[in-house]
py3Dmol code that shows the C-alpha trace and the ligand (Angstrom):
import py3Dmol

protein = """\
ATOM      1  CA  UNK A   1     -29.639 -44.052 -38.294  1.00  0.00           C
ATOM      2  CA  UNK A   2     -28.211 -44.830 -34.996  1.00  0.00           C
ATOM      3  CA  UNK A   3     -27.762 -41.863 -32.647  1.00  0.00           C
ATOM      4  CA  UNK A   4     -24.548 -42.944 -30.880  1.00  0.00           C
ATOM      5  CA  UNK A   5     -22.071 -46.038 -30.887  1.00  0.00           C
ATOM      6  CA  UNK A   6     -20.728 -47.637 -28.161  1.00  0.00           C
ATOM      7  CA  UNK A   7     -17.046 -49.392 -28.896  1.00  0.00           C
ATOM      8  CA  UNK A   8     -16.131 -52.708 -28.293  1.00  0.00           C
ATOM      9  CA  UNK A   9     -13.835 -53.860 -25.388  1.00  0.00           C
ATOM     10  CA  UNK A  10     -10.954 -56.296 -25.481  1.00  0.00           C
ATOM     11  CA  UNK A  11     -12.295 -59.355 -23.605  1.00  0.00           C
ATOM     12  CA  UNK A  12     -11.634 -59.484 -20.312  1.00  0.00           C
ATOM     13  CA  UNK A  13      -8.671 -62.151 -19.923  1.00  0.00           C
ATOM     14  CA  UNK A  14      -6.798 -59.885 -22.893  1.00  0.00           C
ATOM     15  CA  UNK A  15      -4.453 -57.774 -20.121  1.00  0.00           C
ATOM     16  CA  UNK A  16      -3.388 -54.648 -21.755  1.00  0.00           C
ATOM     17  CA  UNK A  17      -0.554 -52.586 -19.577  1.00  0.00           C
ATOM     18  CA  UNK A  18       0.918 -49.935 -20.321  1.00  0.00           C
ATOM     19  CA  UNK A  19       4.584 -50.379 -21.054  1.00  0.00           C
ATOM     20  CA  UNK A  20       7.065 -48.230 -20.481  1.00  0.00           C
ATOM     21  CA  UNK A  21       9.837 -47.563 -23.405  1.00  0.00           C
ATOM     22  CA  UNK A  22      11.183 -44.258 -21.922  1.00  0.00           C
ATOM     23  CA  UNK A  23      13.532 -42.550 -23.996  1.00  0.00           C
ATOM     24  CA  UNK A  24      16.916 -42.110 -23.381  1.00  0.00           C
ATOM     25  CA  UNK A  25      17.535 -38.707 -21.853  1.00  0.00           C
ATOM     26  CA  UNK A  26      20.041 -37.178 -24.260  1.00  0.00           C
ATOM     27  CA  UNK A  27      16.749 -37.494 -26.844  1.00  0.00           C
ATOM     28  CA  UNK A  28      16.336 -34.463 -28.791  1.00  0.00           C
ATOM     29  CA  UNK A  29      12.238 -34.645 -28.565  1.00  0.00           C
ATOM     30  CA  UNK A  30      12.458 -34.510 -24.805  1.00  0.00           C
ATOM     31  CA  UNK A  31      12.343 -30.556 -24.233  1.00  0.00           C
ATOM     32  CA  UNK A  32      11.993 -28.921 -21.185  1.00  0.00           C
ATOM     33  CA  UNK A  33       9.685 -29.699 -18.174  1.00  0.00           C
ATOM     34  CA  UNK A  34       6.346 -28.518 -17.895  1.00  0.00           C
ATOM     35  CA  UNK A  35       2.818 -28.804 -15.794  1.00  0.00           C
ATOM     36  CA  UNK A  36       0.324 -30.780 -18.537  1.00  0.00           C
ATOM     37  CA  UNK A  37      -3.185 -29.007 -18.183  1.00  0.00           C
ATOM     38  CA  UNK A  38      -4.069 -30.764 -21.503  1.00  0.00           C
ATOM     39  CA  UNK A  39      -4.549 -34.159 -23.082  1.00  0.00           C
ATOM     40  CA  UNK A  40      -4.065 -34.070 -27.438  1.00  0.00           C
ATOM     41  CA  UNK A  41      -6.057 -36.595 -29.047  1.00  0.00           C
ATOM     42  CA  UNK A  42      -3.611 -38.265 -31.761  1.00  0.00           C
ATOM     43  CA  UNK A  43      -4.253 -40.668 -34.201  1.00  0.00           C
ATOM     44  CA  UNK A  44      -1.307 -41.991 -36.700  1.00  0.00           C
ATOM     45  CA  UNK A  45      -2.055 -40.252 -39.900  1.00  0.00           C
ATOM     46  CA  UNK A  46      -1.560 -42.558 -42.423  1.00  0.00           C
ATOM     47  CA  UNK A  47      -4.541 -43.957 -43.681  1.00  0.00           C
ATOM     48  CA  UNK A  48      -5.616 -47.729 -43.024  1.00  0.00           C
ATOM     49  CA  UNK A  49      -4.845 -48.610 -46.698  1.00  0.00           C
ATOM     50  CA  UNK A  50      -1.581 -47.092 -46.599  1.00  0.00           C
ATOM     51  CA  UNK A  51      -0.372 -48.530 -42.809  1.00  0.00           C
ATOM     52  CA  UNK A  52       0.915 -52.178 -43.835  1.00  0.00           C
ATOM     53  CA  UNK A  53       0.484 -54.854 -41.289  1.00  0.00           C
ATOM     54  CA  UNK A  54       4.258 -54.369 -40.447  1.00  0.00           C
ATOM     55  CA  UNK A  55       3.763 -50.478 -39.139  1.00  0.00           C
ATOM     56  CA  UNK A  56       2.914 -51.655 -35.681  1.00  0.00           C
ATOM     57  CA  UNK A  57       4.065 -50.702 -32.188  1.00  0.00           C
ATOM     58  CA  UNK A  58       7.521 -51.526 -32.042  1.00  0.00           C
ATOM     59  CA  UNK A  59       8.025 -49.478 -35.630  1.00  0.00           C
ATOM     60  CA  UNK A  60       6.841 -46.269 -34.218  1.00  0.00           C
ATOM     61  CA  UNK A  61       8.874 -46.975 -31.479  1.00  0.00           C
ATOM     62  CA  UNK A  62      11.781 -47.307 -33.597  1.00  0.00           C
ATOM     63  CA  UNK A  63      11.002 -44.213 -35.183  1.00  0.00           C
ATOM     64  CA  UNK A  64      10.450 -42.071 -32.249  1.00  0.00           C
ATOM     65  CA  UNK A  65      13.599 -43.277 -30.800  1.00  0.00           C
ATOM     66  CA  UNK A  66      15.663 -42.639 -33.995  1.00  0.00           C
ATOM     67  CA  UNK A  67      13.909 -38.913 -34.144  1.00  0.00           C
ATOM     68  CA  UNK A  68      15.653 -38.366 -30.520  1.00  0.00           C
ATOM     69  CA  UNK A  69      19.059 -39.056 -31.747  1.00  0.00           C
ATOM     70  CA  UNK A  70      18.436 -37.511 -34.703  1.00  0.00           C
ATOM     71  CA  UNK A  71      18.196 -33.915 -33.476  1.00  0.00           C
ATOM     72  CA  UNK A  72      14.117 -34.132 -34.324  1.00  0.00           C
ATOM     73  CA  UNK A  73      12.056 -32.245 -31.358  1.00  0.00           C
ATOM     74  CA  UNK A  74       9.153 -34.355 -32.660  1.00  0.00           C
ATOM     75  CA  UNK A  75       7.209 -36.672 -30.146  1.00  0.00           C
ATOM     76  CA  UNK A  76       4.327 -37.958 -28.657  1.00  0.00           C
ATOM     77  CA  UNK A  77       4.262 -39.174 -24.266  1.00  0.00           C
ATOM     78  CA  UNK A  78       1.980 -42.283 -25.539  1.00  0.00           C
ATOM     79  CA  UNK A  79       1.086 -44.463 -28.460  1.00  0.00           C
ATOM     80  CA  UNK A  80      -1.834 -46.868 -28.243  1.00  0.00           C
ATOM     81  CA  UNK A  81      -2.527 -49.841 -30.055  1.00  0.00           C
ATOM     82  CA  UNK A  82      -5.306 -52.591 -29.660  1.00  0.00           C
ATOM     83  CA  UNK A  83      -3.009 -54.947 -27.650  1.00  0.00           C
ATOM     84  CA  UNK A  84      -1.107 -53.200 -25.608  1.00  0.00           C
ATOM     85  CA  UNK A  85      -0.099 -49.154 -25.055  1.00  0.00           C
ATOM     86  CA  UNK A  86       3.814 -47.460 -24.724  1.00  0.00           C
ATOM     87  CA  UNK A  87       4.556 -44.968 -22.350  1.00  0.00           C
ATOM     88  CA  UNK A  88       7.694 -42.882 -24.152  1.00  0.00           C
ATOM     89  CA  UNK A  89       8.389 -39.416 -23.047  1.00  0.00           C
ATOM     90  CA  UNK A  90       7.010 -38.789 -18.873  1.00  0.00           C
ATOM     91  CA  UNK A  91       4.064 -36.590 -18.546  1.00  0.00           C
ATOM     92  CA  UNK A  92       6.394 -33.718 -16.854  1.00  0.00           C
ATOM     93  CA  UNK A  93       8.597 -33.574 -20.372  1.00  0.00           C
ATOM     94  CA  UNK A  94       7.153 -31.320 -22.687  1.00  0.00           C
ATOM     95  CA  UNK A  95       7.369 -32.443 -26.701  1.00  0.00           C
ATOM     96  CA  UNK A  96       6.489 -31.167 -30.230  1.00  0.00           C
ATOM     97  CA  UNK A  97       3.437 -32.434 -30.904  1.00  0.00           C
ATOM     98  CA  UNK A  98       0.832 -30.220 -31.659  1.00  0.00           C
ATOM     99  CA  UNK A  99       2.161 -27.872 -34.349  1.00  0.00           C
ATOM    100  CA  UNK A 100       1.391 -24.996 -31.548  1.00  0.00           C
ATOM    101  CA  UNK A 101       3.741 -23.781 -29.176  1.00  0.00           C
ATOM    102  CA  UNK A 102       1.036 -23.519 -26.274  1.00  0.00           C
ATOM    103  CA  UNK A 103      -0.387 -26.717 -27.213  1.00  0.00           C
ATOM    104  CA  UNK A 104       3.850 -28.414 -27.091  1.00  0.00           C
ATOM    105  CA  UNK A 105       4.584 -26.944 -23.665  1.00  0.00           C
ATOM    106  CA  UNK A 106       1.387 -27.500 -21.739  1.00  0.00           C
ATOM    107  CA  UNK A 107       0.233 -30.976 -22.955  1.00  0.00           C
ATOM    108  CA  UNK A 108       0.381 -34.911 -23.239  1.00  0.00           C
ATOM    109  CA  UNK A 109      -0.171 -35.929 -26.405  1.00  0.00           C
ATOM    110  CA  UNK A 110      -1.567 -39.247 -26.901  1.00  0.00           C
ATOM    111  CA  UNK A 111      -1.432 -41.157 -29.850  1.00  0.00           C
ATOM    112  CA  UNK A 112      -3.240 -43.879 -31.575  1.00  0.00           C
ATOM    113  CA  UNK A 113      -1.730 -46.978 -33.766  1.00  0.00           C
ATOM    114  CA  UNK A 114      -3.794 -47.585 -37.069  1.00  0.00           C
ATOM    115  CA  UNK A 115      -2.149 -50.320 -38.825  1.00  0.00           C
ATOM    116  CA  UNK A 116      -3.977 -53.173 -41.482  1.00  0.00           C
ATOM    117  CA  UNK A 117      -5.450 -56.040 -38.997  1.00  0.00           C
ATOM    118  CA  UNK A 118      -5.633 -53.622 -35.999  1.00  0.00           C
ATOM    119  CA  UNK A 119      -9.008 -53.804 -33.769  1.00  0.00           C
ATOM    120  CA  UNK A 120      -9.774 -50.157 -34.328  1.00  0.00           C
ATOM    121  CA  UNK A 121     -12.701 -50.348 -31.519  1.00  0.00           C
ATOM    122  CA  UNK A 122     -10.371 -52.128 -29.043  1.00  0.00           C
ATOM    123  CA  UNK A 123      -7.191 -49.037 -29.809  1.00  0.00           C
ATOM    124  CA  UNK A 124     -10.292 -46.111 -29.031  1.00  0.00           C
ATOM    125  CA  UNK A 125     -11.286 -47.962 -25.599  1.00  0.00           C
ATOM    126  CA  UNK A 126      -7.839 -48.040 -24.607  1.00  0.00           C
ATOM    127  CA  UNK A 127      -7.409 -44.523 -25.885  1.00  0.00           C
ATOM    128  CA  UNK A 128     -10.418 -43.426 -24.143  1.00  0.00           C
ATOM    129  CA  UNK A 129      -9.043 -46.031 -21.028  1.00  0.00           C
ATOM    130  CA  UNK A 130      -5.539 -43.538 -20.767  1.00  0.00           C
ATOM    131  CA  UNK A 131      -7.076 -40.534 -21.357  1.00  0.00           C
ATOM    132  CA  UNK A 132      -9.258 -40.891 -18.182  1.00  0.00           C
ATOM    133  CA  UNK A 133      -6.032 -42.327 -16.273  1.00  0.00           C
ATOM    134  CA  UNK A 134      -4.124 -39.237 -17.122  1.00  0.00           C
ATOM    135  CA  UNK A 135      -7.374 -36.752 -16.212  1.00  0.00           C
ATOM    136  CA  UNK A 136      -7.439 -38.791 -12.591  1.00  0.00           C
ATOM    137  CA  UNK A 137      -3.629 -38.864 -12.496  1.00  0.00           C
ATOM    138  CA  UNK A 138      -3.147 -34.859 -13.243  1.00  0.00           C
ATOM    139  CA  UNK A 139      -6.178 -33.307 -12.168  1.00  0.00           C
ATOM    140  CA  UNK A 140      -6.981 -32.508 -16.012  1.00  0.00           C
ATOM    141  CA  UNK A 141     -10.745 -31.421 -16.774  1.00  0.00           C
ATOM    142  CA  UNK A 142     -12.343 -33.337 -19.977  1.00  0.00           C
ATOM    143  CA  UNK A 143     -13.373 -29.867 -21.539  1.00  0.00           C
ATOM    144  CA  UNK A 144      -9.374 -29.496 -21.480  1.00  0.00           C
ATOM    145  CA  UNK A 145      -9.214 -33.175 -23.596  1.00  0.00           C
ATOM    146  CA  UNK A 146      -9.141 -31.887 -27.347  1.00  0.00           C
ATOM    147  CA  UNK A 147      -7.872 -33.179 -30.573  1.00  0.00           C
ATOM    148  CA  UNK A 148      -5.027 -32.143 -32.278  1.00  0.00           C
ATOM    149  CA  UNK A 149      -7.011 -29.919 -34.833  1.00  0.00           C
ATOM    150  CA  UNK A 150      -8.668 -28.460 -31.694  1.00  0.00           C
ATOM    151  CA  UNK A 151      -5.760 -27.020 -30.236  1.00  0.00           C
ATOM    152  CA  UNK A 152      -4.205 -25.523 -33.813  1.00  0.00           C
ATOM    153  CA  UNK A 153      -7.682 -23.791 -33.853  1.00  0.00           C
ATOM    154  CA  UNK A 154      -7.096 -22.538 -30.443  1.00  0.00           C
ATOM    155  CA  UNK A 155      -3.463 -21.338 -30.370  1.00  0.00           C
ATOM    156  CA  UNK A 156      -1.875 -21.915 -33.731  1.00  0.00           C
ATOM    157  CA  UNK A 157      -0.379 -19.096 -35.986  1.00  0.00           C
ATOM    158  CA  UNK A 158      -2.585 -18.098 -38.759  1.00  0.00           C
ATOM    159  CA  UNK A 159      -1.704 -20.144 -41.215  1.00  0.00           C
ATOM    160  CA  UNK A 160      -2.690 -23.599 -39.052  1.00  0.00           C
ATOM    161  CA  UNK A 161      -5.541 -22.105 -38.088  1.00  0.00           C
ATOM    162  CA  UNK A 162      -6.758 -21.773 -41.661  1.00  0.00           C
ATOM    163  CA  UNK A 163      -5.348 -25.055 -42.618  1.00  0.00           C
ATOM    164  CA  UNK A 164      -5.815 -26.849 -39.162  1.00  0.00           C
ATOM    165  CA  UNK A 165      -4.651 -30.857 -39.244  1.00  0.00           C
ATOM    166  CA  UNK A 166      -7.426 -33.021 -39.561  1.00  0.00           C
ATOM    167  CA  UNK A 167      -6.508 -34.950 -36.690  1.00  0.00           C
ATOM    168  CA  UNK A 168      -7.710 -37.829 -35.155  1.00  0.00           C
ATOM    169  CA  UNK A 169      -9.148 -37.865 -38.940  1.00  0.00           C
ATOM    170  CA  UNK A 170     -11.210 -41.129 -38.304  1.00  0.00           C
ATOM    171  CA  UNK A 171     -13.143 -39.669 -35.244  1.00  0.00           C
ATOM    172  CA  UNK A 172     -13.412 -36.322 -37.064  1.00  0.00           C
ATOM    173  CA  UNK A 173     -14.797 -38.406 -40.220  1.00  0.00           C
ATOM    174  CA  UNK A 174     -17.210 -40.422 -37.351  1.00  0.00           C
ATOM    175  CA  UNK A 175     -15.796 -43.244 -39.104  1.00  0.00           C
ATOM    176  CA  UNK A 176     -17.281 -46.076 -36.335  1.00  0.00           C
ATOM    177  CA  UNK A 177     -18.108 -43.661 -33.797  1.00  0.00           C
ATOM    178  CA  UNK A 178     -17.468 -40.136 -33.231  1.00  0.00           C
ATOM    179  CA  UNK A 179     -15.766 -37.262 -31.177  1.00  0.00           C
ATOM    180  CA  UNK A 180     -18.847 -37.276 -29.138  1.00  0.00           C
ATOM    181  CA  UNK A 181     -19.156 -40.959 -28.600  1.00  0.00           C
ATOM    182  CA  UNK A 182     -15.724 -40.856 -27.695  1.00  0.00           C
ATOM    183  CA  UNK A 183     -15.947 -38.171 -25.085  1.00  0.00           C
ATOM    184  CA  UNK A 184     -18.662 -40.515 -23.353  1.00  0.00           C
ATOM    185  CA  UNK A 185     -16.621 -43.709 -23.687  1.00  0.00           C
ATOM    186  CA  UNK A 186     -13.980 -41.488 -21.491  1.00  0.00           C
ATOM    187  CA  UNK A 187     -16.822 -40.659 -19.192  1.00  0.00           C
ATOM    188  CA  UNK A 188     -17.913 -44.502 -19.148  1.00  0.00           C
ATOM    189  CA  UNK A 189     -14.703 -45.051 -18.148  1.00  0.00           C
ATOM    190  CA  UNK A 190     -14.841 -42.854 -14.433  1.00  0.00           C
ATOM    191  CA  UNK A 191     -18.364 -44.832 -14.267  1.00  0.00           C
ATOM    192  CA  UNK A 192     -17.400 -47.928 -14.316  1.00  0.00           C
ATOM    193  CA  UNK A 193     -13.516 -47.630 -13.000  1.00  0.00           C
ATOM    194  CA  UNK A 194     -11.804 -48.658 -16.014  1.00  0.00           C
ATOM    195  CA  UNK A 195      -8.187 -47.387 -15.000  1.00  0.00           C
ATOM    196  CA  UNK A 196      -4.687 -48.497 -16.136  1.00  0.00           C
ATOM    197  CA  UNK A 197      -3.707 -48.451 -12.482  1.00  0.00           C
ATOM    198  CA  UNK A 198       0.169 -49.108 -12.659  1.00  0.00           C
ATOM    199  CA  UNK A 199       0.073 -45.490 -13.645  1.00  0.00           C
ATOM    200  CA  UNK A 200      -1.576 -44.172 -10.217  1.00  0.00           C
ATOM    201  CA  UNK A 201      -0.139 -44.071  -6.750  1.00  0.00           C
ATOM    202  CA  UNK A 202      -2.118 -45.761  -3.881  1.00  0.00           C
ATOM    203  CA  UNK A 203      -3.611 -42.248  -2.662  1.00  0.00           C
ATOM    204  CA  UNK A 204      -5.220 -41.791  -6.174  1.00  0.00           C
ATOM    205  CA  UNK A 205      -6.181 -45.295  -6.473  1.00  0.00           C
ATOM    206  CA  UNK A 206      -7.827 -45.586  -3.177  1.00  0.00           C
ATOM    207  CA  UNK A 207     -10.152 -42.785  -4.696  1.00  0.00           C
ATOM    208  CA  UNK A 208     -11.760 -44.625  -7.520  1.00  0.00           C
ATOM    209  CA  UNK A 209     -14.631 -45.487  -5.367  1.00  0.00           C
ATOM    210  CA  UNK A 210     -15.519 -42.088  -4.853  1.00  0.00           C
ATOM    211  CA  UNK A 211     -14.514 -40.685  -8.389  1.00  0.00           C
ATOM    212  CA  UNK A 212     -16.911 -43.611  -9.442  1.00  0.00           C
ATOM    213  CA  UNK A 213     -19.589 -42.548  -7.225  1.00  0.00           C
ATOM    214  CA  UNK A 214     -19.700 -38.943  -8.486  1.00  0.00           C
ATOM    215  CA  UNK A 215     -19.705 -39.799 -12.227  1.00  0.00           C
ATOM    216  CA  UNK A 216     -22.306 -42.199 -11.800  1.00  0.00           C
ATOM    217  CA  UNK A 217     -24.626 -39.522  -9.735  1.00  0.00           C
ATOM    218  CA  UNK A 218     -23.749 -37.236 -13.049  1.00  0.00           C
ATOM    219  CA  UNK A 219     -24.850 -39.379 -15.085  1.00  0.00           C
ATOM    220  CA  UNK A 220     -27.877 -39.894 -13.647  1.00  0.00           C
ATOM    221  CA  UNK A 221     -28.720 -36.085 -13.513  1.00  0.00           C
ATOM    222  CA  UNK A 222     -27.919 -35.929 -17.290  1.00  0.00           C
ATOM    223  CA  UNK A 223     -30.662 -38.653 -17.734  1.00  0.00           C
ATOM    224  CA  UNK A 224     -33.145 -37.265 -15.500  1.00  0.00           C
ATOM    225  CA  UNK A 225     -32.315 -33.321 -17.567  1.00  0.00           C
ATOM    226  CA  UNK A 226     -32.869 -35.253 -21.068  1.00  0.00           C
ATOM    227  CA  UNK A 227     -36.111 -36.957 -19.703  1.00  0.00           C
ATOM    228  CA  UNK A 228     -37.610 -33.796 -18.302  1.00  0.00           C
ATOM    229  CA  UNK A 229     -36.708 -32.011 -21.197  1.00  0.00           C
ATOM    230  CA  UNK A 230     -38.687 -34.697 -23.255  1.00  0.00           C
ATOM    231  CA  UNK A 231     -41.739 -34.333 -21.065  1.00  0.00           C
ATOM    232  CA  UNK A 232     -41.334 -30.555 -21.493  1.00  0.00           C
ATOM    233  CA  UNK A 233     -41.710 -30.809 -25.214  1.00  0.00           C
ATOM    234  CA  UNK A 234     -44.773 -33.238 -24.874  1.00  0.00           C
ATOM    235  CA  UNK A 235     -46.311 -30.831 -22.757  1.00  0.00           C
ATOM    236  CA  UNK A 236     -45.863 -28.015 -25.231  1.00  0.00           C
ATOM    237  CA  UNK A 237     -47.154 -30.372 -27.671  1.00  0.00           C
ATOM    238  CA  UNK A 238     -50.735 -31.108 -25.889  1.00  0.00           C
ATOM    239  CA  UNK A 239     -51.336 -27.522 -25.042  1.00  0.00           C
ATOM    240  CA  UNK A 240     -50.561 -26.702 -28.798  1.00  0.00           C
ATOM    241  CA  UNK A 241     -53.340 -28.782 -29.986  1.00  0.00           C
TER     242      UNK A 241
END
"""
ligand_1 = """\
1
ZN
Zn -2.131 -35.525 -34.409
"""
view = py3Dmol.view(width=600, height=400)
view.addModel(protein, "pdb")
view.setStyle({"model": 0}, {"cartoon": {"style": "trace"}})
view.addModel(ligand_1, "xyz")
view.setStyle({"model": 1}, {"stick": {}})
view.zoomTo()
view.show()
């Protein structure tokens, strides 16, 4: 069994940009402002089966925007398909997302497009690709990047906490690659500089040498602890026998 999977990336003359489809500001689902110390790991619920080839970006957009003149408080800042990634609600605007209140005022949620004849791979690099834009862009830790049922089991009532959300269900499942190997496709990201730029200001940008830099001396301090640890084992082994 293979120990770890490493997704697939859109080829390199496929440009994906983040768009942004800001809401009007009369929506409903923006609510007040906040400070975002947290990123939510989404992933459109329905499953692949049940998301028809016609469920794609502009859909959700359609129904996120209805939802806001609906009176709905329901939201999400991003939603990220294989192709391309829109930016609705602003980082600063908090939204109900997470089924906690903690995890509504204090958090972007991000959200993934599953729809029939989606790259799934190509929608988690991008994922991964924004999530490590929004870390560098807000200062945000990637012990503080959880999934949705993460943060009900943190700060929801209860009741959610018994009966958490089982969302993103596909990386929960490890359907093609899990939580794990997509924590280190965000940390791939910081080694090898794969921003969405447009959303950084020169200062931040002009970093990205150094933010690579550091992630790619971590890196190689995580190998060198594995490796040691390996010969440590062999040792005990020898001395054993
Ligand atoms: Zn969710």
């Amino acid at each position: 069994m293979k120990k770890y999977h490493i997704f697939k990336r859109p080829d390199r003359n496929i440009k994906v940009n983040v768009e942004e489809k800001i809401l009007p500001s009369n929506s409903s689902n923006l609510l007040e402002s906040q400070i975002p110390k947290y990123i939510v790991i989404h992933e459109v619920s329905l499953g692949t089966g049940k998301s028809p080839v016609e469920y794609n970006m502009e859909h959700y957009y359609k129904k996120i925007y209805d939802a806001g003149q609906s009176g709905s408080t329901i939201g999400y800042h991003y939603l990220v398909g294989d192709k391309s990634i829109y930016h609705f609600i602003p980082d600063n605007i908090a939204t109900t997302h997470t089924g906690t209140d903690f995890g509504n005022h204090n958090s972007i949620g991000v959200e993934r497009l599953i729809c029939k004849g989606i790259n799934y791979e190509y929608a988690i690099h991008n994922q991964a690709k924004l999530i490590a834009t929004l870390m560098l862009k807000h200062n945000i830790p990637l012990k503080n990047v959880i999934t949705h049922k993460e943060m009900q089991l943190r700060y929801g009532s209860v009741e959610r906490r018994s009966n958490p959300k089982q969302c993103p269900g596909r990386l929960i499942a490890g359907f093609r690659g899990t939580l794990n190997d997509f924590r280190t496709e965000i940390k791939r990201c910081f080694i090898y500089g794969w921003f969405f730029n447009e959303l950084l200001d020169e200062k931040t940008i002009n970093k990205i040498p150094d933010v690579m830099a550091l992630a790619q001396r971590k890196y190689r301090e995580e190998i060198n602890m594995k490796k040691q640890s390996i010969m440590k084992n062999i040792n005990k082994d020898d001395i054993e026998r």
